[in-house]
VOGU-3710 file (C-alpha; in Angstrom, 3 decimals, decimal comma):
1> xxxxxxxxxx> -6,446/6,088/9,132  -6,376/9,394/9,951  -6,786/13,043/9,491  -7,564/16,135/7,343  -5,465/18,952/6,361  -2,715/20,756/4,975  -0,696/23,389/3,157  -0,571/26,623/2,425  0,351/26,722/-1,619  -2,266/28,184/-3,491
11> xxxxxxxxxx> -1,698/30,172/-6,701  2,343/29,334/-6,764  1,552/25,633/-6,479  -0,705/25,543/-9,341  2,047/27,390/-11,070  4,278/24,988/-10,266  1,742/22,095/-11,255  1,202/23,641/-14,756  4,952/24,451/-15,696  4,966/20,464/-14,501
21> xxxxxxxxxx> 2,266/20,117/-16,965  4,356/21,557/-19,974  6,425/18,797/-20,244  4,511/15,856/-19,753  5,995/12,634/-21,402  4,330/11,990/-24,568  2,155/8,927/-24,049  0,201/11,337/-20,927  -2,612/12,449/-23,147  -5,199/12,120/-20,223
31> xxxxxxxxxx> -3,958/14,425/-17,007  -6,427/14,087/-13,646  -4,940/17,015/-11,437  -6,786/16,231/-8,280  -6,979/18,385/-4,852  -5,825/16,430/-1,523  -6,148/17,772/1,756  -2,418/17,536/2,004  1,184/16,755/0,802  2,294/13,242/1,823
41> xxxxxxxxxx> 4,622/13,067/4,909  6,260/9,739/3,305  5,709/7,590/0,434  6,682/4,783/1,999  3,680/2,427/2,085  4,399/0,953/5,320  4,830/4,663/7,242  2,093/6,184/6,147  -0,910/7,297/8,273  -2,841/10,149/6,633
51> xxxxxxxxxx> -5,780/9,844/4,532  -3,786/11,599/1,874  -1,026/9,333/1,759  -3,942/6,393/1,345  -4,912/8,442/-1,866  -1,536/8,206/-3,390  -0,479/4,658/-2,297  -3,723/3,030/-3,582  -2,042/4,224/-7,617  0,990/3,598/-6,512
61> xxxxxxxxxx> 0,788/-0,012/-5,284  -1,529/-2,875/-5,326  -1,761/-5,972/-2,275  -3,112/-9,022/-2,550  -6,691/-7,288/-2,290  -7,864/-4,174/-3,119  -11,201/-1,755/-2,544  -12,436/-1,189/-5,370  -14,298/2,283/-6,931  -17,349/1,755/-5,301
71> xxxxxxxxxx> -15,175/0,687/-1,681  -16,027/-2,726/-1,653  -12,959/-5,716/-1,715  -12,056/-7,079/-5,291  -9,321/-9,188/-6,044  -6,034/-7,587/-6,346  -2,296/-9,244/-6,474  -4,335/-12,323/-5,482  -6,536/-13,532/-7,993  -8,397/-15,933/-5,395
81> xxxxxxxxxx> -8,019/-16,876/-2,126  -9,415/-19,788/0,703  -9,605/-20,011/4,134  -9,100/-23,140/6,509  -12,485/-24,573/8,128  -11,142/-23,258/11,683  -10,672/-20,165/10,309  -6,738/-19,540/10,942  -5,028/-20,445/7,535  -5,730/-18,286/4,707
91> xxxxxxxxxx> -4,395/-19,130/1,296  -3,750/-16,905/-1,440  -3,398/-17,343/-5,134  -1,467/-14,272/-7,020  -2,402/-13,924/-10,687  0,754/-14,786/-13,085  0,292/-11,121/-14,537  1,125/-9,268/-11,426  4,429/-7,282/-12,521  6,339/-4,668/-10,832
101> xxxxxxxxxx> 7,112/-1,247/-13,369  10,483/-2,687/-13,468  8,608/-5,460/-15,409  9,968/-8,030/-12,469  7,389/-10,616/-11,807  5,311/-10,057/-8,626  5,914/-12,927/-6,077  4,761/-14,438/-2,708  8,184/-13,627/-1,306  7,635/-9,821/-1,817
111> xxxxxxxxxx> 4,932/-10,568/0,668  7,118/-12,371/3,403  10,162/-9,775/2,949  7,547/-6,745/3,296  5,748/-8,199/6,123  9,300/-9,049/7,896  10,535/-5,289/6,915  7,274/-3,899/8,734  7,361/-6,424/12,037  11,074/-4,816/12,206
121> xxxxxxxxxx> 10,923/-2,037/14,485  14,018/-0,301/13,698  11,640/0,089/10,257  9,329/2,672/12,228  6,216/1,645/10,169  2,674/2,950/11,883  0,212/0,891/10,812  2,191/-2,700/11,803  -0,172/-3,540/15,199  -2,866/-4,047/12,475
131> xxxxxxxxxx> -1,674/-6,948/11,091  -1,014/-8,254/14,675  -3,905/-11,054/14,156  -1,099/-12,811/12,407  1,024/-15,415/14,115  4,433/-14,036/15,535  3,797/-10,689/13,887  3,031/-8,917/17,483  5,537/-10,761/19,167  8,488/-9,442/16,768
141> xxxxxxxxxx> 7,318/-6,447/16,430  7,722/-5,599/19,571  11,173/-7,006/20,197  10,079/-9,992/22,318  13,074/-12,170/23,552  13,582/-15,268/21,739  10,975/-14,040/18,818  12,474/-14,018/14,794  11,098/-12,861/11,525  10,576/-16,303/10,241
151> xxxxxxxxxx> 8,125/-17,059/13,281  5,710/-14,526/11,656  2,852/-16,295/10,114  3,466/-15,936/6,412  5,232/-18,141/4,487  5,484/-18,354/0,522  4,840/-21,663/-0,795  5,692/-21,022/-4,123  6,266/-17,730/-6,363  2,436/-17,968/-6,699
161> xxxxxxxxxx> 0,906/-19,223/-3,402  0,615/-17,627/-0,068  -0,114/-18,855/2,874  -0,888/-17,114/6,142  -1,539/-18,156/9,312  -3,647/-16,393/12,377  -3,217/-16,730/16,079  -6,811/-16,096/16,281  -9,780/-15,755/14,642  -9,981/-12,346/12,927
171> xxxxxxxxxx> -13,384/-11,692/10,964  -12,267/-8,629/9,332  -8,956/-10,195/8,274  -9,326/-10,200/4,611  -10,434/-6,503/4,731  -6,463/-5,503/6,741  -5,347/-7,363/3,262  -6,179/-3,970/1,253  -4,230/-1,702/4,107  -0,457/-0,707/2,400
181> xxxxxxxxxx> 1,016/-2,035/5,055  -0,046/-5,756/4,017  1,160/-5,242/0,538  4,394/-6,097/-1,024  7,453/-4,627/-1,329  10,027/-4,897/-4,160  13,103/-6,743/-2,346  16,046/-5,782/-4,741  15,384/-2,014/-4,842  14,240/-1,841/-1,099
191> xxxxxxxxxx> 17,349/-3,081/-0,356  19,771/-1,321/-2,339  18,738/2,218/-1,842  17,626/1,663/1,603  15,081/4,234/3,104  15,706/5,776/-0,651  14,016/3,521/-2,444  11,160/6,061/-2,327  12,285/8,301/-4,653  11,344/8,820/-7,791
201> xxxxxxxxxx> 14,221/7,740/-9,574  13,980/4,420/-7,381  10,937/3,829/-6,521  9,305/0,421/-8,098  6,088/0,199/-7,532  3,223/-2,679/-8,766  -0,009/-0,306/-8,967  -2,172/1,246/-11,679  0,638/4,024/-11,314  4,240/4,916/-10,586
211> xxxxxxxxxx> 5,901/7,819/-9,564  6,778/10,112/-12,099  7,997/13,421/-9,342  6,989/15,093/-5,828  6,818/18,475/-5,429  6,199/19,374/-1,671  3,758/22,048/-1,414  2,963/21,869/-5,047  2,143/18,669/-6,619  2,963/14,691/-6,018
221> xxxxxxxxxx> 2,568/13,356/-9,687  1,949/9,800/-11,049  1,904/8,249/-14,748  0,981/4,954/-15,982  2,614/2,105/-15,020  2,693/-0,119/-18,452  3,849/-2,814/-16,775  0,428/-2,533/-14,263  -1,982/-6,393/-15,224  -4,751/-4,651/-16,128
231> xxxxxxxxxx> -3,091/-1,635/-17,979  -4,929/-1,717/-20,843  -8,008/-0,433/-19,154  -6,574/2,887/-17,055  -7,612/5,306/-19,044  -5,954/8,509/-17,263  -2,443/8,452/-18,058  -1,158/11,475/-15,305  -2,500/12,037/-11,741  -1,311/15,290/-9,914
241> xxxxxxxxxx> -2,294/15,063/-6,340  -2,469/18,723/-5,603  -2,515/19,621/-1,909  -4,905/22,373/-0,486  -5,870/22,590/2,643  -7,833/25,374/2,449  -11,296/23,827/1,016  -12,752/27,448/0,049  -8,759/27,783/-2,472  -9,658/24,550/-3,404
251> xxxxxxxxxx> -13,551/25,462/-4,388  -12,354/28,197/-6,392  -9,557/26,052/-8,361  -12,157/23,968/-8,816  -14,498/26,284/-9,997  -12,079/27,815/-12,544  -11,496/23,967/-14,204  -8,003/23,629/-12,361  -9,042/20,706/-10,261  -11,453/17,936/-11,300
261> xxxxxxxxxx> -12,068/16,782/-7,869  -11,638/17,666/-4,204  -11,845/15,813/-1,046  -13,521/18,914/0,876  -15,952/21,206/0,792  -16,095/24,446/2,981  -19,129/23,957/4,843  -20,045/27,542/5,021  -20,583/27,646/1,129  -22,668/24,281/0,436
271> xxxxxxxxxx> -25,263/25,598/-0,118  -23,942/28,235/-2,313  -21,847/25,728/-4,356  -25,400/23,810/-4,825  -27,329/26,379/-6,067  -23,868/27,078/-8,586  -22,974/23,627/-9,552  -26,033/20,986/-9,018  -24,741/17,391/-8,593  -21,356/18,702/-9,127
281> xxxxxxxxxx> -21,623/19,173/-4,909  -21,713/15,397/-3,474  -21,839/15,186/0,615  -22,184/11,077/1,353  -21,622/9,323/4,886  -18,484/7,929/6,003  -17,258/6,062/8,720  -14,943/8,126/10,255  -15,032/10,215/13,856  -14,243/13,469/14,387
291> xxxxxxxxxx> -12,872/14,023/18,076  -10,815/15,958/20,487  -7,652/14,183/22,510  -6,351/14,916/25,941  -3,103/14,923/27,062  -2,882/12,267/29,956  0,705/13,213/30,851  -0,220/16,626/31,750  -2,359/17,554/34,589  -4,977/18,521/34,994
301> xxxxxxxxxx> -5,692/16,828/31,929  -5,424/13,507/33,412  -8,522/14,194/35,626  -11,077/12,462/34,107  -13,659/14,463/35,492  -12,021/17,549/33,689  -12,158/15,777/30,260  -15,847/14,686/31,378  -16,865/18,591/32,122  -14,921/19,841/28,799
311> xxxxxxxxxx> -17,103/17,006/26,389  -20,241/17,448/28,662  -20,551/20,577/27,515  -20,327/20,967/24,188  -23,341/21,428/21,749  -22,660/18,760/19,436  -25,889/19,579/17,390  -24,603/23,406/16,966  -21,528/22,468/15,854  -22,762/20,091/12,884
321> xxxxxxxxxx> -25,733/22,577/11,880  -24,166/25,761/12,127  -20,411/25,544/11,953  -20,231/22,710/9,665  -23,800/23,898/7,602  -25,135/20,151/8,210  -21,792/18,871/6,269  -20,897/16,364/9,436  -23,127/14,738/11,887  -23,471/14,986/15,514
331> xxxxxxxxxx> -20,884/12,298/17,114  -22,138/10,955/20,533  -19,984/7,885/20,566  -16,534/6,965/19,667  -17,506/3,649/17,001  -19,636/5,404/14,417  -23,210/3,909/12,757  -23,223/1,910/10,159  -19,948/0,073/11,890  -20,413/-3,905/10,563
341> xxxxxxxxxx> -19,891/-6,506/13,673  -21,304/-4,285/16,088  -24,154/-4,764/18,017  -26,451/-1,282/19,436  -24,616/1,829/19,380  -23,298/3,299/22,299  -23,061/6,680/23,304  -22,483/9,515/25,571  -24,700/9,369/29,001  -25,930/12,774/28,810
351> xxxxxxxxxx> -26,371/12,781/25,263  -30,451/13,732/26,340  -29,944/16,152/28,536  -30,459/19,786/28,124  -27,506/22,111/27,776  -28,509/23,915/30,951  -28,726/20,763/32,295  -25,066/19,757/31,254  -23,737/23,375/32,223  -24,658/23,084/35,939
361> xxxxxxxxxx> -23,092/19,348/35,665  -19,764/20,113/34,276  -19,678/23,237/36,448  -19,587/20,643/39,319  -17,026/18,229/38,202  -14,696/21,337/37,469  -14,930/22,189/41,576  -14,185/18,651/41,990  -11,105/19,073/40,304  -10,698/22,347/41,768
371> xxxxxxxxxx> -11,573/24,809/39,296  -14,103/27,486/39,527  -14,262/31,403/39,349  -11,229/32,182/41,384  -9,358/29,307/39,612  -10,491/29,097/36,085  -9,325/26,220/34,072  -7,323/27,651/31,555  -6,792/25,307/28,208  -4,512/25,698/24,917
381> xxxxxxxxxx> -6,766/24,138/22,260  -4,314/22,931/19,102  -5,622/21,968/15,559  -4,972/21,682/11,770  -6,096/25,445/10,181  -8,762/25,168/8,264  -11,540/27,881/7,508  -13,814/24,701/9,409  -11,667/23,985/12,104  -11,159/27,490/13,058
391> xxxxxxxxxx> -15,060/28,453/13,238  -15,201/24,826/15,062  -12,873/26,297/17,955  -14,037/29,502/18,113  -17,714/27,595/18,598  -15,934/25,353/21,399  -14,376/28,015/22,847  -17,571/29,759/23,678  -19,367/26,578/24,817  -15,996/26,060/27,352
401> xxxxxxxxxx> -16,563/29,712/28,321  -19,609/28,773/29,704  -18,555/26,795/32,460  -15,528/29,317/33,093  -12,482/27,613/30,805  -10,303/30,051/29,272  -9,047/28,506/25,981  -6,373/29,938/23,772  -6,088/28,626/20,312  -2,823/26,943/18,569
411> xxxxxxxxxx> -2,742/26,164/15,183  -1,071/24,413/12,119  -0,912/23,409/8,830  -2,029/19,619/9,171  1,273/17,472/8,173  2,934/19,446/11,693  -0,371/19,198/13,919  -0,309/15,078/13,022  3,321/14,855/13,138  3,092/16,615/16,747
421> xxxxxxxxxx> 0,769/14,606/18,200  2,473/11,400/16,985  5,554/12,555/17,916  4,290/12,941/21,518  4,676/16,606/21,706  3,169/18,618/24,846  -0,648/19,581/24,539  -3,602/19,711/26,194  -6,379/19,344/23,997  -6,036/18,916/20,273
431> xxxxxxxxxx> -8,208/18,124/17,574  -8,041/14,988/15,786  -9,709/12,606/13,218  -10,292/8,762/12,061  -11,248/7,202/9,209  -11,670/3,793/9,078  -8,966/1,198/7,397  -11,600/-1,546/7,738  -15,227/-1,876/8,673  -15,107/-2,958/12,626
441> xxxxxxxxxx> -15,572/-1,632/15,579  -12,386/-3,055/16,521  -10,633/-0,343/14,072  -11,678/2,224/16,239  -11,056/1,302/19,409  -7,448/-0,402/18,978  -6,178/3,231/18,834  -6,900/3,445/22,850  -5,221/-0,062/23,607  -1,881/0,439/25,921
451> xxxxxxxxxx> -0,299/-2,054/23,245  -1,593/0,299/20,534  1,643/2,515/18,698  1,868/4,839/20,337  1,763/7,464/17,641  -2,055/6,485/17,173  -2,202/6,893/20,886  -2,566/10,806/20,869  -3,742/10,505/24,679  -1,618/8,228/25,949
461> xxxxxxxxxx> -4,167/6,788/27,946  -4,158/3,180/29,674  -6,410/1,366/31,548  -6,270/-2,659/31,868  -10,210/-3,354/32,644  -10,198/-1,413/28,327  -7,219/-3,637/27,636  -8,373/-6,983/29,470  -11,590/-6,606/27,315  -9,868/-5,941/24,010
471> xxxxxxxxxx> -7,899/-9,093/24,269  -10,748/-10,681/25,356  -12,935/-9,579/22,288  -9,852/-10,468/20,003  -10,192/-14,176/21,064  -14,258/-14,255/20,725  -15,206/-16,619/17,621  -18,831/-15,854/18,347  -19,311/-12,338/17,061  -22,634/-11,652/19,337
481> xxxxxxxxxx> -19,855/-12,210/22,444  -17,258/-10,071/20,670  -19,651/-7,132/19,803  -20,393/-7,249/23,717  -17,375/-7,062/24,972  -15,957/-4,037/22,457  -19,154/-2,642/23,510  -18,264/-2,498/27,232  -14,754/-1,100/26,203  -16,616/1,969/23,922
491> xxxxxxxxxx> -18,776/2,383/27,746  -15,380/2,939/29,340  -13,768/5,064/26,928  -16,421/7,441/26,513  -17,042/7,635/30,732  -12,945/7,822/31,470  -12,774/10,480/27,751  -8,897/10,552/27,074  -10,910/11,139/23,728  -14,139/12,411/23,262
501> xxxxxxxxxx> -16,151/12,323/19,706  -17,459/15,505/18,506  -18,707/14,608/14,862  -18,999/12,435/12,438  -17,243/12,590/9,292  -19,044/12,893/5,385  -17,579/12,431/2,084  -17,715/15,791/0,862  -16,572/15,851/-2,628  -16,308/18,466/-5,986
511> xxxxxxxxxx> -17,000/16,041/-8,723  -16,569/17,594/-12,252  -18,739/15,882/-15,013  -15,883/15,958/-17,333  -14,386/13,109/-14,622  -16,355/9,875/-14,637  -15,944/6,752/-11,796  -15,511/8,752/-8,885  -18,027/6,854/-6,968  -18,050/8,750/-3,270
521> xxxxxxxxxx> -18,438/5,780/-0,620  -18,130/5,274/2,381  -14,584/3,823/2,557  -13,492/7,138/0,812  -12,103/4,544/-1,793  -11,223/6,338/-4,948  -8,468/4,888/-6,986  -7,221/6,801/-9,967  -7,194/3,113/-11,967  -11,073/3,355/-12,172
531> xxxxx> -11,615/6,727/-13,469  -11,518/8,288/-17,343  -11,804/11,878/-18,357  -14,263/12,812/-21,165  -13,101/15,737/-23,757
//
């Protein structure tokens, strides 16, 4: 999952937010008004793709397993579940409590109708290729002749039993089972309002939450759903996500007891906000990669050696330490540490070398390609604004200038730089993000797969020696042979660089003391349902 950002509302949004406060329903005695790095594109669980929308649809709606506080699975819709000895069945048992706000039971067939809904392409959902490990659900999905929803491998055996079946052995399958796009979907209103079943008025959700109003640029605002299993122990009634995607606005709203929580910190004041706040100021690891995309329809982008001599050269070291203030780590590969099924990391060749060293070496590739000082290489360089992203370029810029690129900067608020590059517009390098859905290498390096949406696909890039060895790895049972072979495919994606990592992403969190269960970890897992407010 993706990607860091957006908006531009500050004082007029929390305006907007507290006249929304004013007439909050009676029961909403407990109000969480918590900064997000951006407004939602959609609220439909199976199109979303930004970290921010995650934030949201974990209140909102519940599948058959969850992460809970602390980021670890726990037992969601399903109460308990089996798997066959060979691996490929799975089996799941939903608790007779599971209600949707309507009060409508919760049922296996939800399951089959959403997962049907999402293998639909005409349904435009993002994350679908995910749950491709399941039998037909590829095949449909992508229109295959001959291939029908009820091939897909999920079949309802009774209002309370699932069963699913694999077309091959997936070790991280229960993990996709907490993704939105594995969860259910309320048939009746789904189908009656059509793509409108979204809003507010007809939205019915089955999480902690349901939606109460959204506000773009100001607010997207949830109450308790009473009709939510374990209701009886959420304890904050209201959630306002708030978007700001300017960290230091969101610092100082913070600050001034506005916020109670915000996913960002500007890096330039961390140390600042330490020396003001104590453990208020929380900066954890997370497995996520910070990294730049080229455009492999445009030349000369397409030149690997030009996308070699533009990641060659950057200071990776400089741009954690100084421009980030130590507040993200120094990215040489693509798969970050602490990534479970994987075997040694592996990273960037010239990750040793000296910067002189890598100067003279770009410097080389770009005459290759035919650029040098009569011909500079001349780059537009498009991100998300942010006070961090904007030091980060001018810092790249520089390092690029070295070797004789002229780069000229284009930037965004962060719901149109994502929705550009998924939407395929023209670019030739842009800055992007990724934040893992599920702990596997295999998470990461999907997004480069020619079968891969191609709205994860910034770059566009395909190569079948990659693609031969992802299929490969996708059939291993031994996880020793699979690590191997997704090891081999990180070896060519970081030599051939359609993207190159930069950093590595940290949970960097304002945690007021008044708000307690907001456990940072590193699946950035931080439902609402698990939280209480003191005073």
């Amino acid at each position: 999952m993706s990607n860091r950002f957006f908006v531009k509302a500050a004082f007029a949004g929390f305006m907007l937010a507290s006249s929304a406060l004013a007439v909050l329903p009676a029961f909403a005695q407990s109000v969480y008004n918590r900064g997000q790095e951006a407004d939602p594109e959609t609220l439909d669980p199976q199109k979303i793709s930004t970290s921010a929308e995650f934030h949201i649809m974990r209140d909102l709606f519940e599948g058959l397993i969850i992460h809970n506080g602390q980021g670890k699975v726990a037992p969601g819709v399903a109460e308990s579940w089996s798997a066959s000895a060979d691996g490929l069945t799975y089996t799941f048992k939903l608790r007779a409590n599971a209600k949707w706000s309507n009060g409508d039971p919760v049922k296996a067939s939800d399951f089959v109708f959403a997962w049907r809904r999402a293998a639909a392409p005409e349904t435009g959902a993002k994350y679908t290729n995910v749950l491709y490990p399941v039998k037909g659900m590829e095949a449909v999905h992508k229109g295959t002749a001959g291939a029908k929803p009820e091939d897909i491998g999920i079949k309802a055996v009774d209002d309370r039993t699932l069963e699913v079946t694999l077309a091959g052995p997936t070790p991280y399958f229960v993990e996709l089972m907490t993704l939105p796009v594995a969860g259910p979907l309320h048939q009746a209103s789904v189908t009656q309002h059509g793509t409108n079943f979204v809003k507010p008025e007809n939205m019915v959700s089955n999480g902690a939450y349901r939606l109460r109003d959204f506000t773009p640029g100001a607010q997207t605002s949830l109450v308790k759903n009473p009709q939510f299993h374990d209701a009886a122990n959420v304890k904050i009634d209201q959630v306002n996500f708030i978007p700001l995607s300017d960290s230091a606005a969101a610092a100082r709203r913070f600050q001034a007891g506005e916020i109670l929580s915000t996913v960002n910190i500007p890096a330039n004041q961390i140390k600042t906000l330490r020396q003001q706040l104590g453990a208020q100021v929380s900066v954890t690891p997370q497995l996520g990669t910070w990294y730049l995309t080229f455009n492999q329809d445009k030349p000369p982008f397409n030149d690997a050696r030009v996308r070699r001599a533009l990641s060659m050269v950057l200071d990776r070291e400089f741009i954690a330490d100084q421009v980030w203030n130590g507040s993200m780590l120094p990215g040489y590969s693509f798969v970050p540490p602490g990534t479970n099924n994987y075997g040694p990391q592996i990273e960037l060749s010239f990750k040793n070398q000296s910067v002189i060293d890598r100067e003279e070496a770009a410097k080389k590739l770009l005459a290759e390609a035919g650029f040098g000082p009569g011909k500079p290489l001349k780059v537009e360089y498009r991100f998300n604004m942010s006070p961090e992203n904007q030091a980060t370029f001018v810092a790249i810029a520089d390092q690029w200038k070295a070797i004789g690129v002229e780069t000229t900067p284009i930037s965004t608020d962060g719901r149109t730089h994502f929705a550009f590059l998924r939407d395929r517009g023209s670019y030739d390098v842009a800055r992007a993000g990724w934040i893992a859905d599920y702990n596997d290498p295999q998470n990461f390096l999907f997004l480069l797969e020619s079968a891969a949406i191609p709205g994860l696909n910034y770059a566009r890039w395909s190569n079948p020696q990659y693609d031969d060895l992802m299929k490969r790895a996708a059939a291993e049972i031994d996880l020793g042979k699979r690590a191997a072979l997704m090891g081999e495919a990180e070896k060519i994606l970081l030599h051939e660089a359609p993207y190159t990592p930069v950093l590595f992403f940290t949970n960097r969190n304002l945690i007021s003391p008044r708000l307690e269960g907001f456990t940072p970890n590193p699946r950035a897992s931080n439902p609402t349902r698990f939280m209480s407010i003191k005073g």
